[in-house]
N, C-alpha and C positions, 0 to 999 in steps of 0.2 A: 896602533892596535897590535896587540901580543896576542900569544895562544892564550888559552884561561881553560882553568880544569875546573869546568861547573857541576861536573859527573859521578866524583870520585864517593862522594855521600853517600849517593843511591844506584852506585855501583851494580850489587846485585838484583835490584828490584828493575835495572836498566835491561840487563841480561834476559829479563825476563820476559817483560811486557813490551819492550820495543820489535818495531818490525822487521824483520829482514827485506830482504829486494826481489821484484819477480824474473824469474826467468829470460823473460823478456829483457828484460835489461844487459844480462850476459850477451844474451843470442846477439843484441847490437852490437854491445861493446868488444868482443872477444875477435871477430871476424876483421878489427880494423888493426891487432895487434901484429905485427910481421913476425916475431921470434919469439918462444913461447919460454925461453931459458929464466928469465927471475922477474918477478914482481915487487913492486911496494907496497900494503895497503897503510899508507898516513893516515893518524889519529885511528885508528881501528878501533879502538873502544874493546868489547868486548870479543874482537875478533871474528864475528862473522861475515864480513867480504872474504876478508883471508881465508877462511877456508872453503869457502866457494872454490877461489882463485886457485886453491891447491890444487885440486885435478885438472887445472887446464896447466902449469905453469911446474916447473923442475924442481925449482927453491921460492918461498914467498917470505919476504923480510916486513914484520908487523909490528909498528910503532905508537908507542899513543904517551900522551905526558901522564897518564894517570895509573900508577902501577896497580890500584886495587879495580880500576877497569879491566887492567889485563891479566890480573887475576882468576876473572869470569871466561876469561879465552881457552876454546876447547884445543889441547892439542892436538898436534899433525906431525908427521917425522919431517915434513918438507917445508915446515913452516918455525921462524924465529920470531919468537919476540922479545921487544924489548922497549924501555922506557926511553924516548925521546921526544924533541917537538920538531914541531913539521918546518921549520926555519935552521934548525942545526941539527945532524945527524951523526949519527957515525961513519956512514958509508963511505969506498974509497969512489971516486969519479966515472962518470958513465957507466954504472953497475947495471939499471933498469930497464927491461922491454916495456913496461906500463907500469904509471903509476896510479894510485887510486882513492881519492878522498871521496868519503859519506859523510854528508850531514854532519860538516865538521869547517868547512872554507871557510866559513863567516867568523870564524875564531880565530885565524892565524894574523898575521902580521903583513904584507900582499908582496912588500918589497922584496923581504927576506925569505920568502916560503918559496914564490919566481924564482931569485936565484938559486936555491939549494934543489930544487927542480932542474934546472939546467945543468946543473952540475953533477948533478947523480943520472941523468938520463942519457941512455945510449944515442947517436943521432937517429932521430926519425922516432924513439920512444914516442909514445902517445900517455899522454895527462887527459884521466877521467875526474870530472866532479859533479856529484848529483847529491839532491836532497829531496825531501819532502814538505809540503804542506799542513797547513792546517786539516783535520780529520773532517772529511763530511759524513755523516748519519742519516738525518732525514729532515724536512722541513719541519718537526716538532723538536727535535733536541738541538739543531743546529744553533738558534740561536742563544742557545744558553751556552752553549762551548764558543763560541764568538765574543759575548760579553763577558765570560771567564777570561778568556784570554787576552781582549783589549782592553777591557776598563776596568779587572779587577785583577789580574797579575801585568797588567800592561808597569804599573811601575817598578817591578822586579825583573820585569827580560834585560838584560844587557842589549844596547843597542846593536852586538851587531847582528840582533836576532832578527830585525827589520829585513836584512838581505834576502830569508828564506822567504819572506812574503812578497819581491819582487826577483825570483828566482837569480840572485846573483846579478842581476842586471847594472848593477854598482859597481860591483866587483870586477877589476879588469882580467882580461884573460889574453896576452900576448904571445898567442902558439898559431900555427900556421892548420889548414883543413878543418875548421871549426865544424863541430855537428852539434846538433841540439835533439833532443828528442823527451819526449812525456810517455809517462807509464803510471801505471795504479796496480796498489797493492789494496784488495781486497780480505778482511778478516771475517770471521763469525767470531762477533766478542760479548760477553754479558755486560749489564750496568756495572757489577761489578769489577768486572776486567777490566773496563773501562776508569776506571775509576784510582785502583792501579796507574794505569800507564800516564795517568797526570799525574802522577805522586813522580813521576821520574821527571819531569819537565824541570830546566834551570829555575825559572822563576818561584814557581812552586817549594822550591828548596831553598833559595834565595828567600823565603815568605818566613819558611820554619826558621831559617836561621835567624833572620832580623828578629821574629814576632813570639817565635817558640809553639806555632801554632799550625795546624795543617788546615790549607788554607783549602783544600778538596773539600773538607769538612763543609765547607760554606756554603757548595753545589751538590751535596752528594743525594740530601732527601728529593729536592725537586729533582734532580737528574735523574734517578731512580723511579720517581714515578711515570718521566716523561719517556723512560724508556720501556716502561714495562715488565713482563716477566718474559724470559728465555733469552734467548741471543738477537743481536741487529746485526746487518751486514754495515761495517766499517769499510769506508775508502780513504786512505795516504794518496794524495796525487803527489805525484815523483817526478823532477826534472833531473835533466842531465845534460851535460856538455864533453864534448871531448877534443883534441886539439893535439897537434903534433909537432913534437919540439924539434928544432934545429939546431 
């Protein structure tokens, strides 16, 4: 398994409708960091960890293989980016006090991403990796975004998208002080926002490429009516791990 740039398409519609992370998430993660001199945020995408990270951290180095991803990345005077994959970098050796993947681990390569971790991390650096779930809504739209996603874009997910639905539990992680923790991001999103932020999904794009077709199109009236009119409270449940290199 290699990195894979499933993003670069719907770049800025990514920027858009994707979520960020809550608070809660920092407040854990930050308090386990010992030196606050330079970060990494790996596959950043659009760049928003990285600028989290820049007010807690001196210099933030943000990489991601898709340059019209990081395109959408807001600048920062304290923060670089630039185009690489999470397996080879530029960096010179133990540069990192943390490093940090989003909703991104299930794409790299395990052997090769470990080592260049090791290698770019200061002793005792700490390695973050968190993702998100499937969307919950409500017991009336739920099950129509469940069967969108398994039985009708289930043959366009690349398989390593399986990981996010068994939170990494696949994926090994050989770092020392293991923590785990859950968290939810809650939105106010309309049918129609919603309806957007499928349009950014791999598979979904995977669908228009193969088929030429927007495969949202095929959920959008029932979705719409089963949502209503106005906004619904959206919830992302969010995993996360962290672990500290030697």
């Amino acid at each position: 398994m290699s990195s894979l740039d499933r993003f670069s398409a719907q770049a800025a519609d990514y920027a858009r409708y994707r979520i960020d992370y809550p608070a809660e998430l920092y407040d854990w993660l930050l308090p386990q960091v010992e030196s606050r001199e330079r970060a990494w945020d790996c596959a950043t995408g659009n760049g928003q960890v990285a600028v989290v990270l820049a007010d807690s951290f001196v210099r933030v180095d943000a990489t991601d293989l898709s340059e019209k991803q990081l395109a959408q990345a807001p600048p920062r005077s304290n923060i670089s980016y630039q185009p690489a994959t999470a397996e080879h970098t530029p960096f010179p050796n133990q540069r990192f006090d943390l490093i940090t993947v989003a909703q991104a681990v299930h794409w790299f390569e395990p052997e090769a991403y470990h080592a260049e971790v090791r290698r770019v991390a200061r002793p005792g650096a700490v390695l973050a990796e968190w993702g998100y779930g499937l969307i919950q809504i409500s017991p009336e739209v739920d099950p129509l975004v469940q069967h969108f996603y398994r039985d009708m874009m289930g043959p366009y997910w690349d398989a390593n998208r399986w990981h996010i639905d068994d939170e990494y539990a696949r994926i090994p992680f050989p770092f020392a002080e293991v923590q785990r923790a859950h968290f939810a991001v809650r939105r106010q999103w309309s049918a129609a926002w919603f309806l957007q932020y499928l349009r950014t999904w791999s598979s979904v794009a995977k669908y228009q490429k193969e088929r030429g077709e927007d495969a949202v199109a095929l959920i959008a009236e029932e979705l719409t009516r089963l949502w209503g009119a106005g906004e619904r409270e959206v919830t992302f449940p969010v995993f996360a791990r962290t672990g500290r290199v030697e």
